[in-house]
N, C-alpha and C positions, 0 to 999 in steps of 0.2 A: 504493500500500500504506500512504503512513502519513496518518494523519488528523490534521489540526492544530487548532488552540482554533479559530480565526477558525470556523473549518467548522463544530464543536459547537455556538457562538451561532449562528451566522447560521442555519442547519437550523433548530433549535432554537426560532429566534425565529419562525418563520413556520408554525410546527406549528400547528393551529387551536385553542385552550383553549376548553375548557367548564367551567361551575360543578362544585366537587366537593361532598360530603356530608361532616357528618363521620365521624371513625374509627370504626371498631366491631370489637368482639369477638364471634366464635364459635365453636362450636364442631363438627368433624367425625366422624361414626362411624366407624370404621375396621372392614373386614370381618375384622381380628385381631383385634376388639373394644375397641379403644383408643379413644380419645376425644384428638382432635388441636385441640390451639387453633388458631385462623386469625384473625390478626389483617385489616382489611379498610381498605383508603382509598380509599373508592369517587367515584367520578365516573359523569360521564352521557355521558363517551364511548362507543366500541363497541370499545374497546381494552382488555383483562386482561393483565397484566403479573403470573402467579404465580411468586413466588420458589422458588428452591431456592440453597444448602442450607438445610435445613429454619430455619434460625434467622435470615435475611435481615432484616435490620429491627431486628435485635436494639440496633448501636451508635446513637450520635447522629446520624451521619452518615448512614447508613440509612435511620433513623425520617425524615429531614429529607428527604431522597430520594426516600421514597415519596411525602410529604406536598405536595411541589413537582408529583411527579406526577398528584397526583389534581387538585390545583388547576388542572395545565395538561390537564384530562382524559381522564387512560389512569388506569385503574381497577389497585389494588397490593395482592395477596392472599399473606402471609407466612401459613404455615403452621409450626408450630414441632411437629416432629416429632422430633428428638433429644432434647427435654425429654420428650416422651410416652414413648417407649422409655426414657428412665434412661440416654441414652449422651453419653460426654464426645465434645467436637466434635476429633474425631482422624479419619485418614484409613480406618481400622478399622473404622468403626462404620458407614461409608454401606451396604456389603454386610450387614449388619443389619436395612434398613429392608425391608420387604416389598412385592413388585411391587404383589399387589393392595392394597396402604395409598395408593401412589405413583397408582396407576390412578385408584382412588376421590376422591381429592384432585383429578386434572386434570379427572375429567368430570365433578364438579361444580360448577368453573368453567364447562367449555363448555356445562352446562344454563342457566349465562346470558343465553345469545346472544351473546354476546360475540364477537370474535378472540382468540385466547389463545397469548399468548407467555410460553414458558418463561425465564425468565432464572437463572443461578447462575455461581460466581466459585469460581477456585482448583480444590479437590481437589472440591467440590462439583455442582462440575458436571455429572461421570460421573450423580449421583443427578439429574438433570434431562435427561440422554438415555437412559439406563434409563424414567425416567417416560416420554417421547417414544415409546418403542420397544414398551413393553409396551401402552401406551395404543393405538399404532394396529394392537397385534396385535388386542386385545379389538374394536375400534371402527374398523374397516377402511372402512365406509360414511360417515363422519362428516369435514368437512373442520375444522373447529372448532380445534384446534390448525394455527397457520401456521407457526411459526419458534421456534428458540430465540436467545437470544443470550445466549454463555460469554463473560465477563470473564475474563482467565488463566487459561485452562483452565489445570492441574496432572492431565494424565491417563495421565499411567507408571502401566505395574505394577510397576515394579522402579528402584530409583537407576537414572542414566543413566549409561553407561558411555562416555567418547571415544573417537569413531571406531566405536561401534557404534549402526545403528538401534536408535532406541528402539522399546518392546515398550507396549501401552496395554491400559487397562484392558475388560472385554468387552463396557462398551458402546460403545465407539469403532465408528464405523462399521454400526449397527445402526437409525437411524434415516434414512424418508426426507425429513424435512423439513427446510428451510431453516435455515442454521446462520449465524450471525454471531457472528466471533473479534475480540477485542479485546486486544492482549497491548502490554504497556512497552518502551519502546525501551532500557530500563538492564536489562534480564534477559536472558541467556543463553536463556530461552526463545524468544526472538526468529526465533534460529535455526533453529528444529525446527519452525517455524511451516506452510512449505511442506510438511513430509512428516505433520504432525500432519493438513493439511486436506485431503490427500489422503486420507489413510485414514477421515477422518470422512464423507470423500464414495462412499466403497465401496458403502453402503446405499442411495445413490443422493441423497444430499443436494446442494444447489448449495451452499458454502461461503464467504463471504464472510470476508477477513480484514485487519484494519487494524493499524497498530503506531502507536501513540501514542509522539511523541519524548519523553523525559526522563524520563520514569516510571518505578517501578519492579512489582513484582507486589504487589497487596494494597493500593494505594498510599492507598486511601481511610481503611485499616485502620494505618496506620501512625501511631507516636508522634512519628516523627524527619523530617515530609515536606518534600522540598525546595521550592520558590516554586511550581514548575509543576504537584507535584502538590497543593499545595497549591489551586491554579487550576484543576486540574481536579476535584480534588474538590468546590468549589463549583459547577462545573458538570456533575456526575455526570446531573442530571436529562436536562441538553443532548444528554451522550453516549448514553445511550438511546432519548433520542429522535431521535439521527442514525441511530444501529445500526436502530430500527424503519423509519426513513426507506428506510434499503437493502434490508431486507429488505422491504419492500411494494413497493417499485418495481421488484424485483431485480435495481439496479446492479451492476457484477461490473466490475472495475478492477484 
């Protein structure tokens, strides 16, 4: 269950790199009629890494992130959808964004060719298995999304109460693809880990989930981070590319 640094490099190191392009901006219709920016750090792998929630890429650490990944060629498409909508990034505003907005965004990555893995962090994530869910309602024939992978998830619908199961948001458990969980050995979420990847696995998902020692939730996002996450957060690119490692090969440990 826990995944250590050595593991991040050493996976990480033997992942195949291809040349990347550089960045580019575009922009998407939205069948609300919105018009969504999409930020892009394209490579010439056959790997898509679309972010959720909608503002991935936004910090330093992020932009850097993506940018390590295109270099080592998995292809990084941030779409900034809470800007488009007018909503502050609160746990409030994901139930806001519109399935077919969410739908429209993943199949125009998998008009690619591509493989297309969801990735989002935190409260954020519900809004990348919502996408997952609705997308293979519409597109049941189509394998083109393979997996997601949630960094801390954050997916109650309600404060957590001791000694009571926690209650999750409605798209827990709604998707059947491949899910890989990343959560901090310094958070109390640690625990809720087993009964979160069971119920994510209801819709028939295989669940993969790791606890990284030292860490805390957010830990890339944090002003105050200790040495390790500090360590890991330079290696943010590595942990991604270990998590797509599981999920293509589908290790289960």
């Amino acid at each position: 269950m826990l995944i250590t640094i050595k593991k991040i490099i050493f996976i990480g190191f033997f992942i195949l790199s291809t040349p990347s392009i550089a960045q580019k901006i575009t922009t998407i219709k939205m069948p609300s009629g919105e018009d969504i920016e999409l930020r892009i750090f394209p490579a010439k792998g056959n790997v898509l890494l679309l972010g959720f929630p909608c503002d991935f890429g936004k910090s330093k650490n992020e932009e850097s992130v993506a940018k390590s990944l295109s270099e080592d060629g998995l292809e990084v498409w941030m779409p900034d959808i809470l800007s488009t909508y007018m909503l502050p990034k609160v746990r409030s505003s994901y139930a806001k964004i519109k399935n077919e907005d969410l739908v429209r965004i993943v199949q125009k990555a998998i008009k690619t060719g591509k493989d297309i893995y969801l990735i989002a962090s935190g409260a954020g994530t519900q809004l990348a298995l919502r996408a997952a869910a609705k997308w293979h309602e519409k597109y049941q024939n189509s394998d083109g999304l393979k997996g997601l992978i949630l960094l801390f998830p954050r997916l109650n619908s309600a404060e957590p109460i001791p000694g009571v199961k926690p209650k999750y948001v409605s798209a827990v458990g709604t998707t059947k693809k491949p899910i890989m969980i990343l959560e901090g050995g310094r958070t109390p979420n640690k625990w809720g880990l087993k009964h979160l990847s069971m119920k994510l696995s209801a819709g028939g998902s295989k669940v993969i989930s790791k606890v990284i020692p030292d860490i805390r939730g957010y830990f890339f996002k944090r002003k105050d981070p200790n040495r390790t996450e500090d360590m890991v957060t330079s290696e943010l690119s590595g942990l991604i590319k270990v998590s797509l490692f599981y999920l293509q090969k589908g290790i289960l440990e």
